[in-house]
C-alpha positions in Angstrom: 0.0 0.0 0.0 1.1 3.6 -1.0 0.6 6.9 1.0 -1.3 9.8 -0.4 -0.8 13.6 -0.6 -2.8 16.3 -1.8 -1.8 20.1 -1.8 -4.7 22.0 -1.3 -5.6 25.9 -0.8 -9.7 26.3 -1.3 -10.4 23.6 -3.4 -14.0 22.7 -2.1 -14.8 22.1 -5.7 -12.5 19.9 -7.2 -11.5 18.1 -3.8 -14.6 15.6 -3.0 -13.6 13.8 -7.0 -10.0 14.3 -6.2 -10.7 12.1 -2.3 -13.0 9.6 -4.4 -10.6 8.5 -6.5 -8.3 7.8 -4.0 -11.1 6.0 -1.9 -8.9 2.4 -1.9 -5.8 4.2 0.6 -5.9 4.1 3.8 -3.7 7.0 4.7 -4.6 10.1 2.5 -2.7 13.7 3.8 -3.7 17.1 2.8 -1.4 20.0 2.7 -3.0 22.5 3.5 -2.4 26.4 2.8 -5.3 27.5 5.3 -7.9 27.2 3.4 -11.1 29.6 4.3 -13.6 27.3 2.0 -15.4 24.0 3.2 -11.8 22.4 2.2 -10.6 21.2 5.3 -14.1 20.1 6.4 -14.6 17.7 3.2 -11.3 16.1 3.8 -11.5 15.6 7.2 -15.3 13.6 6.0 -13.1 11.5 3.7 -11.1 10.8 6.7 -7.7 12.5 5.2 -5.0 13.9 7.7 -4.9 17.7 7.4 -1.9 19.6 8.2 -1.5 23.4 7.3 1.2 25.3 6.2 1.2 29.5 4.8 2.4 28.6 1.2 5.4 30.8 -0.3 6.5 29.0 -3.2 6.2 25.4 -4.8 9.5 24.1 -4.2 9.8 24.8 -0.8 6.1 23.5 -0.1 6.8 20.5 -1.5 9.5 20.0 0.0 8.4 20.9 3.7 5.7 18.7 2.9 7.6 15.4 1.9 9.8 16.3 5.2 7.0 17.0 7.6 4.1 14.7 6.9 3.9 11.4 8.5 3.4 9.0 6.0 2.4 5.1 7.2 3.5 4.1 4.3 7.5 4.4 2.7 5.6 5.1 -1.2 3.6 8.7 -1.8 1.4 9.5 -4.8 1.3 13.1 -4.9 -1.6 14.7 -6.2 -3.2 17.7 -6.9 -6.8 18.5 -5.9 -8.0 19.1 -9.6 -6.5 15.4 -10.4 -7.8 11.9 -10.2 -6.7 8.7 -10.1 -7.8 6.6 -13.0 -9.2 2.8 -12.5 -5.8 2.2 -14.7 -3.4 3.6 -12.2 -5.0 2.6 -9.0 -5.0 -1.4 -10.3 -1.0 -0.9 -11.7 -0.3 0.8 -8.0 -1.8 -1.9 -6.2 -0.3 -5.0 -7.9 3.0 -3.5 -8.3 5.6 -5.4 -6.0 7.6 -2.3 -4.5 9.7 -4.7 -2.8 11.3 -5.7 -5.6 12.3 -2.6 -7.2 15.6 -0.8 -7.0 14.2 2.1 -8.3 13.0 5.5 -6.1 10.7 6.8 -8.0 7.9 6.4 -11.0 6.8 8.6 -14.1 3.3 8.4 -14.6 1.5 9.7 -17.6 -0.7 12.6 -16.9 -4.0 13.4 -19.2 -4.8 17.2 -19.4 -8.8 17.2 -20.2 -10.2 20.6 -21.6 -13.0 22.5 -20.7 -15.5 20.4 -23.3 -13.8 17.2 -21.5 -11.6 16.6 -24.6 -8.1 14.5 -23.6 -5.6 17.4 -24.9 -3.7 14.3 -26.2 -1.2 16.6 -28.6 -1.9 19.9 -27.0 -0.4 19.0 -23.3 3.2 20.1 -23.3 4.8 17.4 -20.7 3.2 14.1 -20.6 4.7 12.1 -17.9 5.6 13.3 -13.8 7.2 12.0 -11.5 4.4 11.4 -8.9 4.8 8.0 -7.4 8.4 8.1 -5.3 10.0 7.6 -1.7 9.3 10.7 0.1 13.4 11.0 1.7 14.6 10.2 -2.1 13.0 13.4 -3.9 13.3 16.9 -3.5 11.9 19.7 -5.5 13.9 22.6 -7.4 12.9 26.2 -9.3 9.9 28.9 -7.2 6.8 27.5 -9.7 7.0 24.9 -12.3 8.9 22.9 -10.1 11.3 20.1 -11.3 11.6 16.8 -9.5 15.0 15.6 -8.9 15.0 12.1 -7.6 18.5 10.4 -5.4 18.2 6.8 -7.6 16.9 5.3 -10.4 13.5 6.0 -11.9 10.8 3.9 -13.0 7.8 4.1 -15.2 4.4 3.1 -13.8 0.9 1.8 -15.9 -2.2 4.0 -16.1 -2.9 7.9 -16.1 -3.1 10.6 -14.1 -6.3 12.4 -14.9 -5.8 16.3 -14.6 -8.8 18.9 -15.3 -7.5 22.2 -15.1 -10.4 24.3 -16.6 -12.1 23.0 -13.9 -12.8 26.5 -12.5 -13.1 28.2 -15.3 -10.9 30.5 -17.6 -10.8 32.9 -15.5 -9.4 31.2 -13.0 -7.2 29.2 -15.4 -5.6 32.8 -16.1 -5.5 34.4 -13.1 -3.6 30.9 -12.0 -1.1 32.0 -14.7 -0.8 35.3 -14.0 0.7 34.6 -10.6 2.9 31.9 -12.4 4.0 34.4 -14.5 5.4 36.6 -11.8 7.2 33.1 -10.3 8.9 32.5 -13.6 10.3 36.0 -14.2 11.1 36.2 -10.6 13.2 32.7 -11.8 14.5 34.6 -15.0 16.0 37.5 -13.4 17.7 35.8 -11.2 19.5 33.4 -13.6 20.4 36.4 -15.6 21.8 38.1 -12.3 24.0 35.1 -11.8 24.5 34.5 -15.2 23.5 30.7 -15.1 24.7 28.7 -18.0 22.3 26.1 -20.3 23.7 23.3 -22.1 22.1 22.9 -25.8 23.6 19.5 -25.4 21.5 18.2 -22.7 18.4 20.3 -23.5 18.5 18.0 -26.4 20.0 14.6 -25.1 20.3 14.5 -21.3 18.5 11.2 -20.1 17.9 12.8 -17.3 14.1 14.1 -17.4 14.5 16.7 -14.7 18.2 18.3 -16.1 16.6 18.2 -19.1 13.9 20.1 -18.8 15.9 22.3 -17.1 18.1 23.1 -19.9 15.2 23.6 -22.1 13.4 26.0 -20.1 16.5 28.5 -19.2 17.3 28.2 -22.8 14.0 28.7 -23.8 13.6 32.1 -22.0 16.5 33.4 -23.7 14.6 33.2 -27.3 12.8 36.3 -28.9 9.6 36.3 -30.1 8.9 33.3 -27.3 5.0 33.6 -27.2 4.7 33.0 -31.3 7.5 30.5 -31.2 5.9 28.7 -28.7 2.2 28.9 -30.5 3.8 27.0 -33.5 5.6 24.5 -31.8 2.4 23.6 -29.7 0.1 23.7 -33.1 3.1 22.4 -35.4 5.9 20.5 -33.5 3.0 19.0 -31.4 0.5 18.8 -33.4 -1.9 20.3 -31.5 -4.5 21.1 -34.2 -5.3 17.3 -34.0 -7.1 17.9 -30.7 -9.5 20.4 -32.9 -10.6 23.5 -31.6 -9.7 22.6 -27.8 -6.0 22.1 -29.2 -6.0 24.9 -30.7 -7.3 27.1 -27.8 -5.1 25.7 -25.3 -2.1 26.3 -27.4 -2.9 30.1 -27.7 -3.7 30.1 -23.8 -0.6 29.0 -23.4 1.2 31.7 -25.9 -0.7 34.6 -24.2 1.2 32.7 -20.8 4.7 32.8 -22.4 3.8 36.8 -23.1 2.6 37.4 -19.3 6.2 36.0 -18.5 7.5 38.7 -20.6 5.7 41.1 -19.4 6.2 40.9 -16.1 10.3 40.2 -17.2 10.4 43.6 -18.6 8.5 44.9 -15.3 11.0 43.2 -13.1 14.3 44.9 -14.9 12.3 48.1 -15.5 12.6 48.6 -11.3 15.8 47.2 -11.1 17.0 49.8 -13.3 
């Protein structure tokens, strides 16, 4: 049996699916970032162990989470409220013999569902997470968009990750984003400021998911034009026109994103200055 976790911060909506799904473990956690909605009162129904922290950025929430919850069991599935389970990944989770395995952590593929409950199937930009994983073998790196950086081998396990995050509506979707934004330039300046360095060579080949990604992303940020270049790629290089008009929406949400990052960039230098 696996421990679970779920971050939460007013997510009386999405929660009571998120808790059903997970219905089969016996030790479910929520993370807590004092909630003022019905939150903590429908996890504690579903019999979930609430702990509350004041949240101030993604990597070190995570990671005061992994450190501080008591988990009965040595596996977590982390989770987000506005995620479930699928029938899939609970029966893979549940058979698998974690006894036998060397390794510390699992990829598992994650399905982004649009608002019209379309599987974003080309659309969705990173496919698999690491979710499943020893809680004293992973930590968590970067202020939003974190990236997982596991101490051992990695695994991949069966079944998806369902993830509905239109749940709440656009405008929540881009408000979401616009405090993202505002993460990720925070990130950008500061790389500039200490003139970090990115490797083309493992942006491109680095086996490593994590350092890969990581490389991608600061060299990413370095592009002009960023919001168009990612449009095409998304509806191009992805082939995100194949999801139909969903596809195509998402990708241009997620353009008009890359451009609140600039934005907010230019902001952040203009008061240095």
């Amino acid at each position: 049996m696996i421990s679970i976790l779920v971050l939460t911060l007013n997510e009386e909506q999405d929660l009571p699916g998120c808790l059903d799904s997970v219905k089969w473990c016996d030790d479910v956690h929520l993370l807590d970032s004092y909630s003022t909605d019905n939150t903590i009162k429908i996890g504690k129904e579903y019999g979930a162990i609430v702990t509350q922290r004041k949240f101030d950025n993604w990597s070190s929430h995570q990671n005061w989470g992994l450190a501080n919850t008591h988990f009965k069991y040595p596996w977590v599935l982390y989770i987000d409220a506005d995620e479930r389970v699928s029938d899939g990944l609970k029966n893979s989770v549940l058979s698998f013999d974690f006894s036998n395995s060397d390794v510390v952590a699992f990829e598992i593929q994650r399905r982004d569902f649009a608002w019209n409950g379309r599987w974003l199937k080309y659309a969705q930009m990173s496919p698999y997470y690491l979710r499943l994983f020893k809680p004293e073998k992973m930590r968590y790196e970067r202020l939003v968009n974190p990236v997982s950086i596991p101490d051992g081998p990695v695994g991949r396990m069966g079944g998806y990750l369902d993830h509905y995050p239109f749940s709440k509506g656009f405008r929540y979707w881009i408000q979401r984003h616009l405090g993202y934004a505002d993460m990720e330039a925070a990130i950008r300046l500061m790389d500039m400021e200490k003139e970090t360095r990115f490797s083309l060579h493992k942006a491109l080949f680095s086996k490593d998911f994590s350092e890969k990604r990581f490389h991608q992303k600061g060299l990413f940020y370095k592009l002009p034009f960023r919001p168009l270049i990612k449009w095409l790629y998304m509806v191009f290089g992805r082939f995100a026109f194949l999801d139909g008009r969903a596809g195509m929406t998402y990708a241009t949400l997620q353009a008009i994103y890359e451009y609140f990052i600039v934005l907010k960039t230019k902001e952040l230098l203009k008061v240095k200055k």
